[in-house]
C-alpha positions as CSV (number, residue, x, y, z in Angstrom):
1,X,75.0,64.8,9.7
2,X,76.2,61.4,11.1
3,X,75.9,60.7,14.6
4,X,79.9,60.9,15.2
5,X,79.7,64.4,14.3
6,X,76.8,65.2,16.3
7,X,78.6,63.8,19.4
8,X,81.8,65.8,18.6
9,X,79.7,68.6,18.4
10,X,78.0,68.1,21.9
11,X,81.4,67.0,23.3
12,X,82.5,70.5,21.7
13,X,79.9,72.6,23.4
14,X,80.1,70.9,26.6
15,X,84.1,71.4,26.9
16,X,83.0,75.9,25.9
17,X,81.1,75.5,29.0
18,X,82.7,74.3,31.1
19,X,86.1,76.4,30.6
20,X,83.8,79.4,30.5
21,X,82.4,78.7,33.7
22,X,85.6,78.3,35.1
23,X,87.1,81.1,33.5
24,X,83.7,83.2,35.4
25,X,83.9,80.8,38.5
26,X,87.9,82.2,38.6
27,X,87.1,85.8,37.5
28,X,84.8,86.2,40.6
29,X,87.9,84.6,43.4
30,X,90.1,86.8,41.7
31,X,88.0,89.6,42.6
32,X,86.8,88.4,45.4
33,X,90.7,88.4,46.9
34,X,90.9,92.1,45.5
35,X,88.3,93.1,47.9
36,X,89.5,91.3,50.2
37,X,93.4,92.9,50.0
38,X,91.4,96.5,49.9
39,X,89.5,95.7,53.3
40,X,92.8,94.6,54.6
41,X,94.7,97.4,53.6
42,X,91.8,99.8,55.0
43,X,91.4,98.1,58.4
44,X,95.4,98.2,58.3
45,X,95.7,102.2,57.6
46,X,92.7,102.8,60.7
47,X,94.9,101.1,62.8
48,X,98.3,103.0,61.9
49,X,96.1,106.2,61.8
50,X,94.2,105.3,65.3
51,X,98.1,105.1,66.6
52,X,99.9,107.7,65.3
53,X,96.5,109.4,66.5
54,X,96.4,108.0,70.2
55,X,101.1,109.1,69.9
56,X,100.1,112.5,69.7
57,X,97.7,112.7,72.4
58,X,100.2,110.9,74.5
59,X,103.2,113.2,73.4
60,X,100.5,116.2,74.5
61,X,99.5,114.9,77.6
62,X,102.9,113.8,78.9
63,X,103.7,117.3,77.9
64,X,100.9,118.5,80.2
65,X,102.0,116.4,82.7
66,X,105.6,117.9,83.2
67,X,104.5,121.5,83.2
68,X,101.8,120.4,86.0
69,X,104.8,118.9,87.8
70,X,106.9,122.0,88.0
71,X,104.1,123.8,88.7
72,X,103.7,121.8,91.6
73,X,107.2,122.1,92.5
74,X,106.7,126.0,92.8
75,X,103.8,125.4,94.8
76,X,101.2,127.0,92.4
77,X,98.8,124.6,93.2
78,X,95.6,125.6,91.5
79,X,97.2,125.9,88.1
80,X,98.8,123.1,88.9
81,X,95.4,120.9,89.7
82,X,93.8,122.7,86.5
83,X,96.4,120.7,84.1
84,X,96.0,117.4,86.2
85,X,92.2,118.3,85.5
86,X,92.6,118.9,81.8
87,X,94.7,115.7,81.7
88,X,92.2,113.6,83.3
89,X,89.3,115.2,81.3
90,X,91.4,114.0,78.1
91,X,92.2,110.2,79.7
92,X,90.4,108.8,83.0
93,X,92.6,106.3,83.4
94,X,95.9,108.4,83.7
95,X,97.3,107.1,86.7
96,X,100.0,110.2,86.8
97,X,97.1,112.5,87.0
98,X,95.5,111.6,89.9
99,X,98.8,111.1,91.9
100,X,99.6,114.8,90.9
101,X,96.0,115.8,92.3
102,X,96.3,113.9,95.1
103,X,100.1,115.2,96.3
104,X,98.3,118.8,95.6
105,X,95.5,118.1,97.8
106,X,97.9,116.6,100.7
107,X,99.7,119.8,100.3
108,X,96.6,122.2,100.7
109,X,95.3,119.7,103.7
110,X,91.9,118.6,101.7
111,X,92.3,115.3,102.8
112,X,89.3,113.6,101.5
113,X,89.8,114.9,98.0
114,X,93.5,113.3,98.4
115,X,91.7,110.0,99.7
116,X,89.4,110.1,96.7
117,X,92.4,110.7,93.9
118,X,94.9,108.2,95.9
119,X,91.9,105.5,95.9
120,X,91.8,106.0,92.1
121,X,96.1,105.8,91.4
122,X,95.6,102.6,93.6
123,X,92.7,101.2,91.6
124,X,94.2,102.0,88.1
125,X,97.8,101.1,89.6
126,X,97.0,98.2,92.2
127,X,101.2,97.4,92.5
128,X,102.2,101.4,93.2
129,X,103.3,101.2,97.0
130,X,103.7,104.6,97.4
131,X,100.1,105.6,96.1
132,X,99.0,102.9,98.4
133,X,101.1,105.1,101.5
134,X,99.5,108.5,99.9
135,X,96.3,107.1,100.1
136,X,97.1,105.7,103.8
137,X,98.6,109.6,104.6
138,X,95.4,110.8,103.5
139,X,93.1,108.7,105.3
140,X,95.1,109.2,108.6
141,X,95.1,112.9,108.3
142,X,91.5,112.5,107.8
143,X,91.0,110.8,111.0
144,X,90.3,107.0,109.6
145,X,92.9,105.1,110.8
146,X,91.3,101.8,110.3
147,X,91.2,102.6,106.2
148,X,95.3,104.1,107.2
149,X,96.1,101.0,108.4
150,X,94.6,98.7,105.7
151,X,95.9,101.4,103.1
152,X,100.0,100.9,104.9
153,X,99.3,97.2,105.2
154,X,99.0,97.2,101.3
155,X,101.7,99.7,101.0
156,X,104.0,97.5,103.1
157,X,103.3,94.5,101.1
158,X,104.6,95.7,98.3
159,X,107.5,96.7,99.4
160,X,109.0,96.0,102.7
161,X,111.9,98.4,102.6
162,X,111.0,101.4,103.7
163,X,111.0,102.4,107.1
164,X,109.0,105.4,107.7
165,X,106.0,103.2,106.2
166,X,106.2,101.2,108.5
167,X,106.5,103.8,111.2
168,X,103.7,105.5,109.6
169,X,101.2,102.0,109.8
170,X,102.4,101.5,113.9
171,X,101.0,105.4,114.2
172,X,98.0,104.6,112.6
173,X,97.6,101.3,114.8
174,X,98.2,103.1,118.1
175,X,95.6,105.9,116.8
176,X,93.3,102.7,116.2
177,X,94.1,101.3,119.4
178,X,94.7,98.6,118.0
179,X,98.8,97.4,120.0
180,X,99.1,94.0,118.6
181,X,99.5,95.8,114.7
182,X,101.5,98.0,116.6
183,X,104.2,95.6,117.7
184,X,104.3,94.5,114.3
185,X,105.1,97.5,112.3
186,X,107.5,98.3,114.7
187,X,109.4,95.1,114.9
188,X,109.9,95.6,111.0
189,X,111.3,99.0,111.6
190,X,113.8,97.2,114.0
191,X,115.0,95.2,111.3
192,X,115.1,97.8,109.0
193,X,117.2,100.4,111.6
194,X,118.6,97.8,114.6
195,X,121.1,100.6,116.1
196,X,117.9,103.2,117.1
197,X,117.2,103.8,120.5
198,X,113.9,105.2,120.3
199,X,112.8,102.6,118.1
200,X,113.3,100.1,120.7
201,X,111.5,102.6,123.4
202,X,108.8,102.4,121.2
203,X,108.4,99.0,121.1
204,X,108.7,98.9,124.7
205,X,105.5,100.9,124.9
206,X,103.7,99.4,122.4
207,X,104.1,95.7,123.6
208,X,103.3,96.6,127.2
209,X,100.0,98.4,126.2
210,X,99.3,94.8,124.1
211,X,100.6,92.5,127.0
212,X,102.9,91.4,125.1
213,X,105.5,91.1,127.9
214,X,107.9,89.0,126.6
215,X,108.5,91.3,123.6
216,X,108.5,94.2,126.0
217,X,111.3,92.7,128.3
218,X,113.3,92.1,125.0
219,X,112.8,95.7,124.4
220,X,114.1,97.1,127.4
221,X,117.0,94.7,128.0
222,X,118.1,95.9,124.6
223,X,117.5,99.7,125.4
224,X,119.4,98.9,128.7
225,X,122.3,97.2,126.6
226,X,122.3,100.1,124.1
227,X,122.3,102.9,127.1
228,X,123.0,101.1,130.5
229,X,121.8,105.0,131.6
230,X,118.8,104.5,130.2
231,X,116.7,104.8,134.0
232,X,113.2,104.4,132.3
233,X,114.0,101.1,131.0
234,X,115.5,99.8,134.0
235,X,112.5,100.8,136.2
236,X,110.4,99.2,134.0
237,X,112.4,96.2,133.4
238,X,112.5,96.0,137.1
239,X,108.5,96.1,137.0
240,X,108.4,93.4,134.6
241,X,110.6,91.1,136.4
242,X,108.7,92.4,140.0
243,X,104.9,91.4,137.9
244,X,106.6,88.1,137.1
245,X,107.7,86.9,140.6
């Protein structure tokens, strides 16, 4: 055998090899990407099955929901607070659950179990202005009117439209003794309702009792423009004007 062919032939060999280890080398990505499209696919289809699953349980609970609400609307309170329950039991972050147990417990005057489901719609819902009122209603009716007032302020801050909110944070304030927030709450509802008389008397009262006299005369020279009859506000008026000389 000459050494030509004996080179050919180890040429020869060494070309089989070297295709067959990239035919194996090509095998093994190819099935390599198979496994890797069947993980896919899998973690794909426990997704879609993990949300069609989480669809239902929101289509049941929503369905809860309403027939707690118009049991609540009846006034049937405890089966009413039994489906919040349930609700809450299935999802401890519902939000709507814990306003419905809350508006229940308002209604049956247990005011610290309205504080404690308020406190959670507020936590879970931190931009709800009205749970933020509910929560201030329930604190006030429990006799804490600092936490009312802090629980309004919020309430007010989200939305400054409202009028009885406000109303209801100047109560709180004059329950806290505490004037100056007072005059606040009430100015707002001034510019929320300008043509009210006993707004006007109120803020008559509230800035005297915060010696705030110049908002006070304001007060009662509007009251005495509104109602020139208006005695109480001239007599004090008068007073004012008497203190001042």
């Amino acid at each position: 055998m000459t050494l030509a062919l004996i080179l050919i032939m180890v040429f020869g060999v060494f070309i089989i090899y070297i295709a067959s280890e990239t035919m194996t080398n090509d095998t093994e990505i190819i099935v390599g990407q198979k496994r890797d499209i069947k993980e896919l696919g899998t973690r794909i289809q426990n997704v879609l099955d993990t949300e069609r699953t989480e669809r239902r349980q929101e289509r049941k609970l929503g369905s809860i929901a309403s027939e707690a609400s118009k049991l609540y609307k009846d006034r049937r309170f405890k089966q009413s607070e039994k489906k919040f329950l349930s609700i809450i039991k299935a999802d401890h972050k519902n939000a709507k659950a814990y306003q419905g147990l809350g508006l229940i417990y308002l209604e049956q005057k247990e005011y610290s179990g309205a504080a404690e489901a308020f406190e959670k719609v507020c936590e879970l819902s931190p931009t709800n202005d009205a749970a933020f009122n509910n929560l201030g209603l329930a604190y006030f009716n429990h006799g804490k009117y600092e936490e009312a007032i802090k629980a309004y302020e919020h309430s007010v801050a989200l939305n400054s439209k409202i009028v009885h909110r406000f109303n209801n944070l100047a109560l709180a304030a004059q329950k806290a003794n505490k004037p100056k927030i007072e005059v606040v709450a009430l100015e707002h509802v001034i510019d929320l309702e300008p043509n009210t008389i006993e707004n006007y008397e109120k803020l008559a009262e509230a800035a005297t009792r915060a010696d705030d006299k110049k908002t006070a005369k304001k007060a009662l020279e509007k009251l005495v423009e509104m109602d020139p009859t208006h005695l109480e506000a001239q007599r004090s008026l008068a007073r004012l004007e008497d203190n001042k000389l």
